[in-house]
C-alpha positions as CSV (number, residue, x, y, z in Angstrom):
1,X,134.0,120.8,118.4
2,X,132.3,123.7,120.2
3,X,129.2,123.1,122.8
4,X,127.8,126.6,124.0
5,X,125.4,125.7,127.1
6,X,122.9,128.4,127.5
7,X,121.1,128.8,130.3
8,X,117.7,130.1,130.1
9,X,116.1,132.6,132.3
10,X,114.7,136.1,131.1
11,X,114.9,135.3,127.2
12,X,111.9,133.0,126.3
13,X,113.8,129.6,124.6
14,X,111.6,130.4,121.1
15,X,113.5,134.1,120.9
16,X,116.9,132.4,121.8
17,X,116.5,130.1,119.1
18,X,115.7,132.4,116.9
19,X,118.4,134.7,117.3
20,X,120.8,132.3,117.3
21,X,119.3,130.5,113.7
22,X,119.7,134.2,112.3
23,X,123.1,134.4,113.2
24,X,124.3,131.0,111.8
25,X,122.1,132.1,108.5
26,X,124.0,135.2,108.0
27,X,127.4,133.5,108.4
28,X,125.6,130.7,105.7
29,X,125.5,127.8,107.9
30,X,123.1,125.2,108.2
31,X,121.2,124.0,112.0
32,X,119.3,121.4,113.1
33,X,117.5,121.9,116.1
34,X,115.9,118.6,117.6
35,X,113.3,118.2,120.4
36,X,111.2,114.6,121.5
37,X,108.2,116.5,121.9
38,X,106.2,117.4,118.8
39,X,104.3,119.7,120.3
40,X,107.4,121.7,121.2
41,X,109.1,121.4,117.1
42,X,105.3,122.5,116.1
43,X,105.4,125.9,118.2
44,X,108.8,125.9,117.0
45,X,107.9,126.2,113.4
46,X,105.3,128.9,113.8
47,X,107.4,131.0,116.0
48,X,110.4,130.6,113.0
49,X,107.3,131.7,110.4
50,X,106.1,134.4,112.3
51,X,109.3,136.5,112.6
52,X,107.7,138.8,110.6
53,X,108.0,139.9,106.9
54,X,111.6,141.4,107.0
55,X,112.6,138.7,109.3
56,X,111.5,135.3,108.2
57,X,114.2,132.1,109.0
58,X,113.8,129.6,106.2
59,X,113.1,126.2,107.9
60,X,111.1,122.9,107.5
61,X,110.0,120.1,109.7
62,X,112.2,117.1,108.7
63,X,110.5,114.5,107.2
64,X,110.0,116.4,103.8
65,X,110.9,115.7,99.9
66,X,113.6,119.3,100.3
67,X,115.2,118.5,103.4
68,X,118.1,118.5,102.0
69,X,117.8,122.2,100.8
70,X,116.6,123.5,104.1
71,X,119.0,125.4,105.7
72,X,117.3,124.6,108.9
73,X,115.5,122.0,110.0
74,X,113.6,120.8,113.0
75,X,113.4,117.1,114.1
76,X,113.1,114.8,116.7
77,X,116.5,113.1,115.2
78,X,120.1,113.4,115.1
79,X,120.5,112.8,111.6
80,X,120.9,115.9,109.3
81,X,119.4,115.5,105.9
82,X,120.4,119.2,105.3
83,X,123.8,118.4,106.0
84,X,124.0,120.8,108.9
85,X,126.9,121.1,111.0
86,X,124.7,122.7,113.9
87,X,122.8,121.2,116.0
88,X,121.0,123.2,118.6
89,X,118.7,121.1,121.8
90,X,116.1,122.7,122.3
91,X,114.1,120.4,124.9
92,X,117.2,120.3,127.6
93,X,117.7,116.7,127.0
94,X,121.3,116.2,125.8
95,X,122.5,113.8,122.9
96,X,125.6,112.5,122.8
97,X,125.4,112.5,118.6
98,X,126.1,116.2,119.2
99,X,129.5,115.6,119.2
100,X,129.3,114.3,115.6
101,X,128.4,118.3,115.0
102,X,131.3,121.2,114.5
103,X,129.0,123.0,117.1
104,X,126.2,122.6,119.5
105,X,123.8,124.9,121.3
106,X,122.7,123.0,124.2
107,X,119.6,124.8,125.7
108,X,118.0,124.1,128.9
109,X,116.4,125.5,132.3
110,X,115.6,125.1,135.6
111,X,113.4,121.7,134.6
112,X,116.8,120.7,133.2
113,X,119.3,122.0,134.7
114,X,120.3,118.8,136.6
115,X,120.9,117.0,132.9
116,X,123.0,120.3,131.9
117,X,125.3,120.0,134.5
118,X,126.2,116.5,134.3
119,X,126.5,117.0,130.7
120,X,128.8,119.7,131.7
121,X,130.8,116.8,134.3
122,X,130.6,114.1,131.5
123,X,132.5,116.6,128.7
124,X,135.2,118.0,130.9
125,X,138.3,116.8,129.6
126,X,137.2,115.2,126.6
127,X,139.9,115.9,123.6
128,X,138.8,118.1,121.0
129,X,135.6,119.3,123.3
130,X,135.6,123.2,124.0
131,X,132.6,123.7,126.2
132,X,131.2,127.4,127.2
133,X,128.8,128.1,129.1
134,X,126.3,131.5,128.8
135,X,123.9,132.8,131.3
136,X,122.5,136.2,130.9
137,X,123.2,139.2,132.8
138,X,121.1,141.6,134.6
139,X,119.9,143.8,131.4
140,X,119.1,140.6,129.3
141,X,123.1,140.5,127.7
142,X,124.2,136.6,127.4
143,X,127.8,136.6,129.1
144,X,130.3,133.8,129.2
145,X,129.9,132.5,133.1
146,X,132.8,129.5,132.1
């Protein structure tokens, strides 16, 4: 299992996310990205609406009749009613039911990076954890920093 800790900075969190849904879409994978704060899924879900017309990233809110057709889905949960095996944690809070997932995008920033790093401590070593860590450069490019 894969976690990919990316620490924010010049990229607003809403254009990471996106990025990184379009990428899993085009290799035809399935996320979940979770957050406690409704508020925070809700700008979520118009930012993934208003990619614009060429650009759109199919999603729901969980909670719906389709979940399980969604190909991503935002919720304050763990559990994956679209049978994703991506979960991306988007409020800097970390879960340990990510490592039920093939891969996790762990998201966080200054406001979090406390939680990051003993996240970071509490995974070292664990068998069958690969953990990475991305920071971005200078010119905006993410680069592997460990």
């Amino acid at each position: 299992m894969q976690i990919d800790f990316y620490q924010l900075g010049r990229t607003p969190l809403e254009q990471v996310i996106a990025s990184i849904s379009q990428r899993l879409l085009a290799d035809g994978k399935r996320l979940l990205i979770v957050a406690d704060d409704e508020g925070l899924l809700g700008k979520l879900d118009r930012m993934l609406w208003d990619q614009g017309p060429a650009s759109f990233i199919p999603h729901a809110p969980s909670g719906g009749s389709d979940d399980a057709r969604q190909p991503i889905l935002l919720s304050a949960s763990t559990d994956a009613p679209n049978i994703a095996r991506n979960l991306l944690i988007a409020d800097g809070q970390w879960r340990e039911a990510a490592l039920t997932f093939d891969r996790a995008f762990y998201l966080f920033d200054a406001a979090t990076l406390e939680g990051a790093r003993l996240a970071w401590k509490l995974l070292a070593g664990r068998d069958g954890v690969d953990r990475r860590y991305w920071a971005q450069d200078e010119s905006g490019k993410w680069v592997e920093k460990g």
